[in-house]
Structures are given as C-alpha cells and as structure tokens.
C-alpha positions as CSV (number, residue, x, y, z in Angstrom):
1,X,0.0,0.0,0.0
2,X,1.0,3.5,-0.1
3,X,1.3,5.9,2.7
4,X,1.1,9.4,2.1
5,X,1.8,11.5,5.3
6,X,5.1,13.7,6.0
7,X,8.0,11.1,5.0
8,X,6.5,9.8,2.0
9,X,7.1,5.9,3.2
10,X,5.5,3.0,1.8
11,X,3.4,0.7,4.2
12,X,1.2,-1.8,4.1
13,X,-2.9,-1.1,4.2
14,X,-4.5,-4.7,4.3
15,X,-1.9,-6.2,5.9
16,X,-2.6,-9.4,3.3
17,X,-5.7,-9.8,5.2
18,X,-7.8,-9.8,1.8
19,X,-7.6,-12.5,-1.2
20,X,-6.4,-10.9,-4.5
21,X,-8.8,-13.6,-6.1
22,X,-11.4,-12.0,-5.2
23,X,-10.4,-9.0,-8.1
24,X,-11.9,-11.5,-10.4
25,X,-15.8,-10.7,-10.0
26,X,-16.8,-8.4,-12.2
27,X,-16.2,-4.3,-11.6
28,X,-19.5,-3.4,-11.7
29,X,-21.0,-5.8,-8.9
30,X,-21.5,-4.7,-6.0
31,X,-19.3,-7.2,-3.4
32,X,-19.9,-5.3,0.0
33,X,-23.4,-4.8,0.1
34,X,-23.4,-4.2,3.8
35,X,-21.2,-1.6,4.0
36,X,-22.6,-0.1,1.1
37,X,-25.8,0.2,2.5
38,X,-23.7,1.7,6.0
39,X,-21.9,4.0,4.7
40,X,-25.3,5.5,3.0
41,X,-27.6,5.1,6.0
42,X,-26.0,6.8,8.8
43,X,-25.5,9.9,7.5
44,X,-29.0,9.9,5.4
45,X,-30.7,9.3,8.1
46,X,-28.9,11.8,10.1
47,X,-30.2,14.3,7.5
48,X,-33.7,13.2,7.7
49,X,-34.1,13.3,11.2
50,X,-32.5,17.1,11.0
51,X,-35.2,17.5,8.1
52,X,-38.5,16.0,9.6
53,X,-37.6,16.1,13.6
54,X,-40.4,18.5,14.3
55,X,-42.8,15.8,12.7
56,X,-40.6,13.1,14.6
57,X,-40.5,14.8,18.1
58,X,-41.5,17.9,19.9
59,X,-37.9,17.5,22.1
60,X,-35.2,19.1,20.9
61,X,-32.4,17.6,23.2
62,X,-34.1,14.0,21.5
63,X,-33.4,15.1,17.6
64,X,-30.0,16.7,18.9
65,X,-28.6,13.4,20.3
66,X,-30.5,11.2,17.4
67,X,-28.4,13.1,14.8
68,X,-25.3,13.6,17.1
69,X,-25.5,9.4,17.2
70,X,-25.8,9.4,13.9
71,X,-23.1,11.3,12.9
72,X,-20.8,9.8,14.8
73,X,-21.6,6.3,13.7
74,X,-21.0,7.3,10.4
75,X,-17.7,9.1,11.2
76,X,-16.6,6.0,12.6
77,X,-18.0,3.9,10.2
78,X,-16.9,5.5,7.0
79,X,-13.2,6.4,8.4
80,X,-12.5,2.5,9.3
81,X,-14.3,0.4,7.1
82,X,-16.2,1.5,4.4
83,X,-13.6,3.3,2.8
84,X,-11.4,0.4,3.1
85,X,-13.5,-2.0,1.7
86,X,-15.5,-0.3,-1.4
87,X,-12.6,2.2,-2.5
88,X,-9.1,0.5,-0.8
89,X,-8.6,3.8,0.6
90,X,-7.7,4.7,4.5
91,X,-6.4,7.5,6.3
92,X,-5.5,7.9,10.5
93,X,-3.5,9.5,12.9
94,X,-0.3,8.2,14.9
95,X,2.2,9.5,17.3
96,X,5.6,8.8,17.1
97,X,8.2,8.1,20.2
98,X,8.7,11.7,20.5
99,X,5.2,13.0,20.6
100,X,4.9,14.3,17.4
101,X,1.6,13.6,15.8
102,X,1.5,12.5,12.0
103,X,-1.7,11.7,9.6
104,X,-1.0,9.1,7.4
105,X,-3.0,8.7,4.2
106,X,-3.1,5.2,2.4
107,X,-4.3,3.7,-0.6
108,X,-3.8,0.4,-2.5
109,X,-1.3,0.3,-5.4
110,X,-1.9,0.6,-8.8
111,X,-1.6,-3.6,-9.4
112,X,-4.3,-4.4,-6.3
113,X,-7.5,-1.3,-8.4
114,X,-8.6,-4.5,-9.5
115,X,-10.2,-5.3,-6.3
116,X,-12.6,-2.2,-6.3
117,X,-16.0,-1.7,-8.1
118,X,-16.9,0.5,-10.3
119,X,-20.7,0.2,-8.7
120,X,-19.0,0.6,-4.9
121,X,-16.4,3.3,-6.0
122,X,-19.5,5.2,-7.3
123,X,-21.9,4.7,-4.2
124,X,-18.8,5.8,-1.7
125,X,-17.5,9.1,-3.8
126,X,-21.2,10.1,-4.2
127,X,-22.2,9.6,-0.5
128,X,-19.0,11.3,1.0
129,X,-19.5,14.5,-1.4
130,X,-23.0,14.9,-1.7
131,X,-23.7,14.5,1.9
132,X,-21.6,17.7,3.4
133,X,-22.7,19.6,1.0
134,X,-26.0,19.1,2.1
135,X,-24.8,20.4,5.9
136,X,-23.0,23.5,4.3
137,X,-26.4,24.2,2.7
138,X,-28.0,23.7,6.5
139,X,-26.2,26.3,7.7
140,X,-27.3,28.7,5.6
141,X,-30.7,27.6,6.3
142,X,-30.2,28.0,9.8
143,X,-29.0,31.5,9.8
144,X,-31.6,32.2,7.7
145,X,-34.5,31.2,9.6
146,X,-33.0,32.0,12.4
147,X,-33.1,28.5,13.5
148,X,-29.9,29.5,16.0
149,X,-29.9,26.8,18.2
150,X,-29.9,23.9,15.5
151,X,-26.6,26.0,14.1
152,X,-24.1,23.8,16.3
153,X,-25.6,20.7,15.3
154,X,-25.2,21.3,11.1
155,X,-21.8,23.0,12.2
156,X,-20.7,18.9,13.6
157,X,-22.2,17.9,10.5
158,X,-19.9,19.6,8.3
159,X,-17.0,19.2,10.3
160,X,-17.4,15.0,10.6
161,X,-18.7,14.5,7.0
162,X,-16.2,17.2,5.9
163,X,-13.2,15.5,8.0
164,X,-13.9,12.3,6.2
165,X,-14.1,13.8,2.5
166,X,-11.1,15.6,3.1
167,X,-9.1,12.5,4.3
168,X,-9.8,10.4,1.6
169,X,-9.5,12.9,-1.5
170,X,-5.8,13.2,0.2
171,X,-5.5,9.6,-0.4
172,X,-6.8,9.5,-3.6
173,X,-4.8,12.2,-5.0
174,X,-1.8,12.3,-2.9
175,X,-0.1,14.6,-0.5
176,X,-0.4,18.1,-0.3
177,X,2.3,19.0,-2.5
178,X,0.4,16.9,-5.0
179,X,-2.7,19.0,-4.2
180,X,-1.1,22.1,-5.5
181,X,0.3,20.7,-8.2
182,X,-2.8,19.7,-9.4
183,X,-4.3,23.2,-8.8
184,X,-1.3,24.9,-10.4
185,X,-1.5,22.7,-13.5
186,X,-5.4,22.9,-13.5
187,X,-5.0,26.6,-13.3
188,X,-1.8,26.8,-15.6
189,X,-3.8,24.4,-18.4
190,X,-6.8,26.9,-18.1
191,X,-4.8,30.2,-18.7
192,X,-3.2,28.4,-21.9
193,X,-6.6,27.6,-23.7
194,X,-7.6,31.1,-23.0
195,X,-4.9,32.6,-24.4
196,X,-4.4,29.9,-27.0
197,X,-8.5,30.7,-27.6
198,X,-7.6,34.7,-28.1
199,X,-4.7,34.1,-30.6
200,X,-7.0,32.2,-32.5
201,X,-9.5,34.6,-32.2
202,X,-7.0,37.6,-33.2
203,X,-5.7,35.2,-36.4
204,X,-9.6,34.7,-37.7
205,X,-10.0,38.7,-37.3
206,X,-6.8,39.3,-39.2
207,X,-7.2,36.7,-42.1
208,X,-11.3,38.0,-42.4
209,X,-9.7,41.6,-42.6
210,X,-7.5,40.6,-45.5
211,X,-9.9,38.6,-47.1
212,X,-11.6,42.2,-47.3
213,X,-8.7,43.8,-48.9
C-alpha cells in the first residue's frame, strides 16, 4: 500500500488480510453490500431526522442526540471500514516516540484497483460528497430562519462528513504537494486555452480583414 503523510514511506494497508482472487468478480458488482448500505444510511438518516424532527418529536435535546449518534456512527464507520472496503482507501492519525503527531493517508497500489468496483467506488464518492454539502447548505438555512440553536448541530455535521471527504480525497490524490500541483497545472492548463483561444481569435479577425482587402 502506499502511505502518504510527512515522509512519503510505503506501508502496508490490508496487511494481506484480503484475497487478491477476489479481483476476479466483475467491476461493476456490488461485493460489500453491507457496507454499502452503511456508509449511505448513517449519515442519510442523520439528514432526515434534521429535516422532519419537528414531525418526529416535539424534544429538541431527543433530535440533537439522534443526529449527534448518527453522525458519529457514520464518522466511525466511514473512516475504518467503508472506505477500506469499497474504494481501498484509509487514512489515521499516529504518534511517534517523541510526541509528534503525524496523519498518514493510504491507498492500494496501482496492481491491487482490480479489487474495487466501479458500482461501490461510485456509491462511496457520491455519498461522502453529496452528503456535506447538504450540511453546508443547513447552515445557511439555519442563519436564515433564524433557526440558532440547531446551528451547532449542522456546524458537527460539516465538520465530521467534511473531515472524512477531506481525508480520503488526500489519499486519492496524494499529499499536499500533489494537491497544489494539481491546482497549479489545472490553473496553468486553463490560462493556456484562453490565451491559446484569443490568438486564434486575433488570427480569424486578421485573415477576415484581408480577405476584405
């Protein structure tokens, strides 16, 4: 596996604790249908009790610790097993002898992709994205309305679901050096098909005004 944190070492994820046979099912079955299904429900249902927990319950310290459960199921859940299993991806936290504290992000290597499914790898991204956008959009909502004293509730929202979509786009796209390369070439590769767009632009306007002449 690969470990990205502040050394750059390699390490092993799975520990050989899964069968590389299994990589021959087909991609676009579904293997883990159980944690599929986990790391969608926790934090949908968080969101529905948030959305319908004046129909649900006339206590507010009930809905809070309902979705505070929630959310932290699905924290846990989607930090040390769901990620591991549908997209080979998992990232954590350890201290060294001396105290210092380093994150660690891992992800399988190139030869073990095999082992994920397209279906799964689908399912996971668009549950860990959609989802805390959803919260950001809450607290809006709530400052809005007014709704003050839901605000720290959507705030641990965004901060769990948001947590866990940051740690795993770090292991899917690498460290953070590789982050800003990717937003300096994204950036760079924009500014050359604009100019390359005006040049062309400026060449048509020539060659129409000589046509003229």
């Amino acid at each position: 596996m690969m470990r990205l944190d502040d050394n750059d070492d390699d390490v092993s994820l799975f520990d050989a604790e899964e069968d590389t046979g299994r990589g021959k099912s087909k991609k676009t079955k579904i293997k883990h249908p159980v944690a599929s299904f986990f790391h969608l429900f926790f934090r949908m249902s968080a969101i529905l009790v948030y959305l319908l927990c004046e129909l649900l319950s006339s206590s507010f310290i009930a809905c809070m610790v309902t979705i505070i459960l929630f959310l932290s199921a699905d924290f846990w859940t989607v930090k040390n097993i769901t990620g591991r299993l549908m997209v080979g991806l998992r990232w954590w936290n350890q201290v060294d002898d001396d105290g210092k504290s380093h994150w660690v992000f891992e992800s399988r290597k190139g030869n073990s992709k095999q082992l994920v499914s397209d279906s799964e790898s689908r399912i996971f991204w668009l549950g860990l994205v959609v989802c805390p956008i959803i919260w950001v959009f809450f607290i809006f909502s709530t400052l809005f309305s007014f709704k003050i004293k839901w605000l720290a509730v959507v705030i641990m929202g965004v901060v769990l679901q948001g947590a866990n979509l940051y740690g795993y786009v770090r292991c899917k796209v690498g460290s953070r050096t590789n982050l800003k390369n990717m937003a300096t070439n994204y950036f760079g590769r924009q500014f050359l098909k604009q100019r390359n767009y005006k040049e062309e632009r400026r060449l048509l306007r020539s060659e129409h005004m000589f046509a003229l002449f």
